[in-house]
GUPA-756198 format. One record per residue: x, y, z of N, C-alpha, C in turn. Coordinates in Angstrom, 1 decimal. Each point is the difference from the previous one (the first is absolute). Last residue first. Layout:
# GUPA-756198
SITE  neast nnorth    nup caeast canorth   caup  ceast cnorth    cup
SITE      X      Y      Z      X       Y      Z      X      Y      Z
...
***
This chain:
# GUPA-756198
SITE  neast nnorth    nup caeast canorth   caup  ceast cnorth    cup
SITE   30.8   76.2 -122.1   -1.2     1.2   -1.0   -1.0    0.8    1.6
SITE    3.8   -3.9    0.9    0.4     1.1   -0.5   -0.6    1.3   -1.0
SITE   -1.8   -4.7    2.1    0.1     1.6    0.9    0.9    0.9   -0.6
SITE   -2.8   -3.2   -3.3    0.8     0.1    1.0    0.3    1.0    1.3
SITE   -4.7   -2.1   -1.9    1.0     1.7   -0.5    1.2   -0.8    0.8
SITE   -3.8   -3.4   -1.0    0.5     0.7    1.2    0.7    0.8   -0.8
SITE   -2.8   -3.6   -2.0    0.2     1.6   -0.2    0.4    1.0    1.3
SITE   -0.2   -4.9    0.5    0.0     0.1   -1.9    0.2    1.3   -0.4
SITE    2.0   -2.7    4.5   -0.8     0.7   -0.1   -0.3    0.5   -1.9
SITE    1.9   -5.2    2.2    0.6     1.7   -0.5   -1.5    1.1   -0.2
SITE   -0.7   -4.8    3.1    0.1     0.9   -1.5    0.6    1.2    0.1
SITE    0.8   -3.6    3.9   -1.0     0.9   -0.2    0.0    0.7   -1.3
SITE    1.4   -5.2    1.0    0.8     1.5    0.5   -1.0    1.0   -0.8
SITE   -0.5   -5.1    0.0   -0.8     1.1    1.1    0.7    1.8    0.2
SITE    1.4   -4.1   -2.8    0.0    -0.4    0.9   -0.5    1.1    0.9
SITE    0.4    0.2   -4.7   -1.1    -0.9    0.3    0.5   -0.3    1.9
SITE    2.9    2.0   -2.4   -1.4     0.8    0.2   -0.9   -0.5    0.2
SITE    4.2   -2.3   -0.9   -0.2     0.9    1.3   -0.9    0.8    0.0
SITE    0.0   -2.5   -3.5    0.3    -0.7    1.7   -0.8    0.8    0.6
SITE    0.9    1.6   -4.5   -1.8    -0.1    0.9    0.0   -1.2    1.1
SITE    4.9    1.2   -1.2   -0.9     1.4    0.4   -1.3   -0.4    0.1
SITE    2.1   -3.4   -1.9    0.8     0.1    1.3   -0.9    1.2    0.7
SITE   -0.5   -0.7   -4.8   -0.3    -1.0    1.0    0.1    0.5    1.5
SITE    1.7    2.0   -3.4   -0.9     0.9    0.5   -1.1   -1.3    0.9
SITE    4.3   -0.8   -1.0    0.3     1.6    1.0   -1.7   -0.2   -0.4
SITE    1.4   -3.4   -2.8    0.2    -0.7    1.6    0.0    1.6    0.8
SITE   -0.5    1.4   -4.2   -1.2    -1.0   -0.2    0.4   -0.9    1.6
SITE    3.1    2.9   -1.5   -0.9     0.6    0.1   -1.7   -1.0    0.4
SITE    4.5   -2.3   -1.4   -0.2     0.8    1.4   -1.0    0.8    0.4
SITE    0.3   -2.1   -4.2   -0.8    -0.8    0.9    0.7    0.6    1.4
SITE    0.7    2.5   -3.5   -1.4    -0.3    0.0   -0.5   -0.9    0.9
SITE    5.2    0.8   -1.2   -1.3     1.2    1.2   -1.7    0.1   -0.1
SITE    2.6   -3.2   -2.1    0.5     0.0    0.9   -0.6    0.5    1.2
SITE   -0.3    0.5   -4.7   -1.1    -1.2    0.1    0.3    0.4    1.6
SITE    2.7    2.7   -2.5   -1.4     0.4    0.2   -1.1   -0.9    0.8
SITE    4.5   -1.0   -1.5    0.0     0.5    1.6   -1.6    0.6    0.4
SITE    1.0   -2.7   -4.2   -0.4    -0.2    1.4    0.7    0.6    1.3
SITE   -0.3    1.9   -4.2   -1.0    -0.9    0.1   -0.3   -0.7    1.2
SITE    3.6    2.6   -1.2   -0.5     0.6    0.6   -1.6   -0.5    0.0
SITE    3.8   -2.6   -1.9    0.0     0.8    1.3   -1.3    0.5    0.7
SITE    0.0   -0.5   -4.4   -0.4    -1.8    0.4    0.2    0.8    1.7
SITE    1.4    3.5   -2.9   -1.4    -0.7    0.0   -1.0   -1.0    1.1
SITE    5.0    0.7   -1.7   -0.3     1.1    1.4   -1.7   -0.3    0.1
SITE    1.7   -3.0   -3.8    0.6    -0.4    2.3   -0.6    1.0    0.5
SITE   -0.8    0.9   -4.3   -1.1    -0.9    0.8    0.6   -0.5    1.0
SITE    2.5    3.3   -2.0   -1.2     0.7    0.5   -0.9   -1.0    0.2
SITE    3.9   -0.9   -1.5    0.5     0.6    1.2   -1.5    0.4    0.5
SITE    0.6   -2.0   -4.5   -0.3    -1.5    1.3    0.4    1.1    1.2
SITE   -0.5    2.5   -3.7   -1.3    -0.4    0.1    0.3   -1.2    1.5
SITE    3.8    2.2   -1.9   -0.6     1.2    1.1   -1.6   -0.9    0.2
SITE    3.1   -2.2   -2.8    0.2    -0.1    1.4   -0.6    1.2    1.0
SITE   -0.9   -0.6   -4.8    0.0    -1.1    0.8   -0.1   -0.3    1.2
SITE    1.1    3.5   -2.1   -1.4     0.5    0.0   -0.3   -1.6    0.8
SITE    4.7    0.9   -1.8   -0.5     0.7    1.4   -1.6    0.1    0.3
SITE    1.4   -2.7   -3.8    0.7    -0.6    1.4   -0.4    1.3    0.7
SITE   -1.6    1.3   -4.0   -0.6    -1.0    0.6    0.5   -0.8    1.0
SITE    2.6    3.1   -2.1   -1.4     1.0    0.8   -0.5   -1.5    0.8
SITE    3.2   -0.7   -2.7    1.0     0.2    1.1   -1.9    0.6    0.9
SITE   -0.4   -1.6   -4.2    0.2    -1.4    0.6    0.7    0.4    1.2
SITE   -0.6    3.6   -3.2   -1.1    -0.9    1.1    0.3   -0.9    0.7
SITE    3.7    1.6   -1.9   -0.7     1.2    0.4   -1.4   -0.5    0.5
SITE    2.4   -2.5   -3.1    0.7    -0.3    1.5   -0.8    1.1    0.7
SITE   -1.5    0.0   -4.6   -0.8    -1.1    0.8    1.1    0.1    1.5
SITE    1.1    3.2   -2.6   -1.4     0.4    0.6    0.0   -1.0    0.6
SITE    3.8   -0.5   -1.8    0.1     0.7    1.3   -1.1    0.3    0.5
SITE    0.0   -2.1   -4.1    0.4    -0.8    1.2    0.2    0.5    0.9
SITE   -1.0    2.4   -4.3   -1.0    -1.1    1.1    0.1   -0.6    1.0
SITE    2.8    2.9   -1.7   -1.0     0.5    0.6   -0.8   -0.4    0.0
SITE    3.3   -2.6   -2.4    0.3     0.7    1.3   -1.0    0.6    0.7
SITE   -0.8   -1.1   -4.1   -0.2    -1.3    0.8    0.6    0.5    1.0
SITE    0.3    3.4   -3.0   -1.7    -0.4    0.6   -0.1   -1.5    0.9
SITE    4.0    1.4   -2.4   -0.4     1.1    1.3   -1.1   -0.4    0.6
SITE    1.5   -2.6   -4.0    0.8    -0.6    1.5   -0.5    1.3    1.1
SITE   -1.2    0.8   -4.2   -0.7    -1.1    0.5    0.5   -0.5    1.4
***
């Protein structure tokens, strides 16, 4: 009897050891998460002030990019 309460208790320390690392691998992955949440936000609103900026300057009379010009290297 006393074996089986041993191998129980090692199982139960045996999870109770899983579930601290699964713990802390879960709060590692919503910081890196949360991170990369807003660097994403970051470069959205730079992309979003760049493409601003560019129908500026297009809008200021500079002559259109050609739509089907070959480069000169063909």
């Amino acid at each position: 009897m006393a074996d089986l309460e041993f191998q129980a208790e090692r199982r139960l320390d045996g999870l109770e050891t899983k579930l601290a690392y699964q713990e802390r691998t879960i709060a590692e992955l919503s910081d890196a998460l949360y991170s990369h949440e807003r660097r994403l936000e970051r470069l959205e609103n730079l992309f979003r002030e760049m493409a601003g900026k560019l129908k500026e300057v297009a809008g200021e009379g500079l002559p259109p990019l050609p739509a089907n010009e070959r480069p000169p290297h063909y």
